[in-house]
N, C-alpha and C positions, 0 to 999 in steps of 0.2 A: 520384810527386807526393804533398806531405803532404797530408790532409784537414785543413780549417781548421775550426773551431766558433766557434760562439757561446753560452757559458753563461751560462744567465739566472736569476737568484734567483728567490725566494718571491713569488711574483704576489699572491695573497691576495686572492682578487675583483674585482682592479684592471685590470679590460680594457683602458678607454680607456688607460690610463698604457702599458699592454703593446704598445696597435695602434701609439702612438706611436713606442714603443723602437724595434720592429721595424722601420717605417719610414725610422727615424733610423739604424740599419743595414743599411738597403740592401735591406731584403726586400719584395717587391712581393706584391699579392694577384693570386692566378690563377687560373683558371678550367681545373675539370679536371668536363666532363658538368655535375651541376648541384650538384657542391663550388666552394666559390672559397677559399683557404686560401696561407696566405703563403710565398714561398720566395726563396729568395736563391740567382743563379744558379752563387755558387763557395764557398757557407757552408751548414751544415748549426747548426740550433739546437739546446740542450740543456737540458730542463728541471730545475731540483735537485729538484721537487715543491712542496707549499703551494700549488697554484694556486687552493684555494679558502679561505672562511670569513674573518672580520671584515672585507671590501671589500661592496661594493652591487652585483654586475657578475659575480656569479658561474656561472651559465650561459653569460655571452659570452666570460668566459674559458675554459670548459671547451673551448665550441665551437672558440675559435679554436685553441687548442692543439693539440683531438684533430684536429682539418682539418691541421692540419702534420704531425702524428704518422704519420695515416691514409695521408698521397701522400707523406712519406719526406722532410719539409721539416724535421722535427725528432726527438726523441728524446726520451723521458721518466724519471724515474723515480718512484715512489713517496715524499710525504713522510708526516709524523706524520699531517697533518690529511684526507688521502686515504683512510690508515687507518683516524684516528679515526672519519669518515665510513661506513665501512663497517661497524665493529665498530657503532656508533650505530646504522644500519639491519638487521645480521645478527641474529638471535633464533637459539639453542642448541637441542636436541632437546628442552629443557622450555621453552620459550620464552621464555628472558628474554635479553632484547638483549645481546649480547657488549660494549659500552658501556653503563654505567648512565645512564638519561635522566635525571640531577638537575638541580641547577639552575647547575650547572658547567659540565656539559656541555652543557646547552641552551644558557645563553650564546654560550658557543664557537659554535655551529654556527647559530643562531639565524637570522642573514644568511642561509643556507643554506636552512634551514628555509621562510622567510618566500619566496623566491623558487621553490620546490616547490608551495607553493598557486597561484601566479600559472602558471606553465608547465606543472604538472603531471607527476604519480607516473612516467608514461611515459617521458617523457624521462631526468628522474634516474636510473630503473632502469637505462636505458643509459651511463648515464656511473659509473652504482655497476660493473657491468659490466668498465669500461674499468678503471676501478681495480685492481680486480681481478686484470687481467692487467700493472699495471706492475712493472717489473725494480727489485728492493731496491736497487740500485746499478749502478756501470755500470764496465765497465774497457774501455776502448775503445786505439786503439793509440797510447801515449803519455801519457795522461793518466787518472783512477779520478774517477769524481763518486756521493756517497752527499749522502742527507739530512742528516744530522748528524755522523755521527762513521764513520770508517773502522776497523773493526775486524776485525783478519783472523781469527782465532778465528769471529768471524760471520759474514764472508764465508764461509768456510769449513766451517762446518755448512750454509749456503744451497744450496755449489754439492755436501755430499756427501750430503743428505737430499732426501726427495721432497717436493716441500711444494707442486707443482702437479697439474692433473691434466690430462689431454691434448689441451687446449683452452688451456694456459696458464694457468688460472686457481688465484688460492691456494686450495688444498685449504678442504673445513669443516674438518676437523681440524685443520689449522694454524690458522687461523683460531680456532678456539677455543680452542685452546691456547696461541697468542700473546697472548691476552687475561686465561690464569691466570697470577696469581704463580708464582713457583718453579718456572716449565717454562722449558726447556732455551729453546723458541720466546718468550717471553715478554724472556725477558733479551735477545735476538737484535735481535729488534722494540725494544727499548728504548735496547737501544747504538746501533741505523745509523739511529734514526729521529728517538730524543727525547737522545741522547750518553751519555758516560760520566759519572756522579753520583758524588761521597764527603759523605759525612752529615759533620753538623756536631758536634761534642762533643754530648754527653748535656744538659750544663747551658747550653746555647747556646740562645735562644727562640726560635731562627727569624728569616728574612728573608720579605719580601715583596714576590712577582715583580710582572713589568710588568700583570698582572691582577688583582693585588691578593690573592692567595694565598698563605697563608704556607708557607715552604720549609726544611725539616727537611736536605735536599740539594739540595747544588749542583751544578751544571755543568762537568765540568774543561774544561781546556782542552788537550783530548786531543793538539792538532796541536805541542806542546812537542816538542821533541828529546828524547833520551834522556839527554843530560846536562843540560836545565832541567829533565826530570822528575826526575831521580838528585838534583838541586840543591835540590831544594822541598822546603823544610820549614812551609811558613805556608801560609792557604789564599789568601792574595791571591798568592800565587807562582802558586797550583797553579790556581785557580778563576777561571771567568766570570762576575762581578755585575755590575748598573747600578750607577753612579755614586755615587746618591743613599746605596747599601747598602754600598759600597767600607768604610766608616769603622766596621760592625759587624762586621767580619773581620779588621779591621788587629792584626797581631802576635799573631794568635792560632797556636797552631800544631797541625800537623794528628795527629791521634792514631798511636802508632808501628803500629795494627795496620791501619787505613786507608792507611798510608803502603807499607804492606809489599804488599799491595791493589793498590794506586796501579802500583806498580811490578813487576809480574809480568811474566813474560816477553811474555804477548802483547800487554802495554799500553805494555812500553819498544823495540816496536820502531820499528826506524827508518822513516817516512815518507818522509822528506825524498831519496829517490831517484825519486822520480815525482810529477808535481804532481798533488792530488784537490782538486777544488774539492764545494765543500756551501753550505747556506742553515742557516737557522734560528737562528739567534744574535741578530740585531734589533742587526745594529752599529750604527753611526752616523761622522757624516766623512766624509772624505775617503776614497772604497775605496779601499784599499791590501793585498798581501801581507802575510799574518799572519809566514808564513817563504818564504823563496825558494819554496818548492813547493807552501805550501798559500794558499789565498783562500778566505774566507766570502763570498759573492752576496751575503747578506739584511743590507739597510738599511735595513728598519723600512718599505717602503712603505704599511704599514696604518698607520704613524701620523705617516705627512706625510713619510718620508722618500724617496729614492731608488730606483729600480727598477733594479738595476745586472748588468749583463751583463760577463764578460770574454771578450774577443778573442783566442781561443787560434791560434797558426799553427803549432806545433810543435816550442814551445822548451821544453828542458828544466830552466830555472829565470823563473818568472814574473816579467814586465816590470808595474813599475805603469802606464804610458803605456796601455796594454793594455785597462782597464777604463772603460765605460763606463758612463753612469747618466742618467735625466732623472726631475724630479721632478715631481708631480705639478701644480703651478703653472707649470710651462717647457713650452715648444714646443720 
């Protein structure tokens, strides 16, 4: 018998929207001693990560999640903002925080922040904790779910290097070293969590992301086939922007040593024999397959969009029918 899933985007402090979803798929709350934690009696849930920062609801989301995790009702893995969280709280042997506290990053976390005075150090530490112990990614039987971008090259330093220690927890050393530039760990953490980036020409000013930060690189769109990647020459072929930005990249083309980059052997392989589902991208619309095998989750729930889960049963090319979503304004 196949095991069915349910995988669910970027939560991003959005409880009540998540108690809903959950509901709206079948999953009841249960009482196990003096846990009560949601579960569904023939579906098991799958997290991509982001369950926390710029939502109001960010402790009730933790809770609900790690209660499913905890009794075996779900699965997790680690996104950006999980990490970011932790490099933000971790201090180095000279003690300065693995995340610079400016005024960037306090933003970002802010929500987070402001909810740690009201519940207290106590609690957080436990959930920084849990973090700690979540799996960079997931290959389960049939289907691969990472944060942002599937890359086996990094898959692949994960599963051949030590980077836990025997509690499961990410080493300091990784830890620290996924936090410097130009370590091996550093890039690793950057493909499966934040995607694959190619910089813009030298003479190009920059774009400005959905927080108002101006970006030197962009986002590919790693999930291309090998012959749309072999096929791209412009970066609106090859990259992921909003809308608004589409029209500062039109017919630009992408530099031939980038290009060459682009397409290295561990970046042109083929995906498309196993569906991986991920978040992070802040789509919008109607969820739909990006290619027969891959689905983005994340539709922007932090800024009024969709909470959107899909219905995996154990097919080997993804059904749109498949995907569900409730927004924040719907029952």
């Amino acid at each position: 018998m196949i095991a069915r899933y349910d995988i669910i985007g970027d939560v991003h402090g959005h409880a009540d929207i998540l108690e809903r979803l959950l509901e709206k798929l079948g999953y009841e709350k249960t009482k196990k001693g003096r846990d009560a934690f949601y579960r569904h009696p023939e579906r098991t849930a799958v997290f991509v990560g982001d369950i926390i920062d710029r939502g109001k609801e960010n402790f009730k989301a933790m809770a609900i999640v790690k209660a499913m995790v905890d009794n075996g009702s779900a699965l997790i893995i680690m996104g950006n903002h999980e990490y970011n969280a932790l490099c933000y709280h971790t201090r180095d042997s000279n003690g300065y925080f693995l995340r610079p506290h400016n005024q960037k990053n306090f933003i970002q976390h802010k929500e987070v922040l402001e909810e740690i005075q009201k519940k207290g150090r106590q609690q957080w530490n436990i959930y920084l904790e849990w973090f700690r112990k979540m799996p960079l990614f997931l290959e389960l039987d049939g289907f691969r779910v990472v944060h942002a971008c599937w890359n086996q090259r990094c898959v692949d330093f994960i599963k051949n290097n030590t980077i836990r220690d025997n509690n499961g927890r990410l080493t300091d050393r990784f830890l620290v070293r996924s936090s410097q530039k130009g370590t091996a760990e550093f890039q690793v953490i950057d493909i499966l969590l934040k995607g694959e980036e190619i910089r813009l020409p030298a003479d190009h000013p920059g774009i400005y992301d959905k927080d108002g930060h101006l970006r030197k690189k962009l986002r590919v769109k790693w999930w291309m086939t090998p012959e749309e990647r072999a096929a791209a020459q412009t970066y609106e072929q090859a990259v992921r922007v909003k809308e608004t930005a589409s029209a500062k990249i039109k017919g630009i083309h992408i530099p031939g040593d980038i290009l060459n980059d682009m397409r290295s052997p561990d970046k042109m392989e083929n995906i498309n024999n196993i569906p991986v589902f991920f978040g992070h991208y802040w789509f919008s619309g109607d969820p739909q397959p990006l290619t027969p095998t891959a689905a983005c989750l994340d539709y922007s729930v932090a800024r009024g969009g969709p909470l959107v889960c899909y219905r995996w049963d154990g097919e080997k090319q993804l059904i749109p029918a498949n995907f569900r979503g409730l927004a924040a304004h719907k029952c």
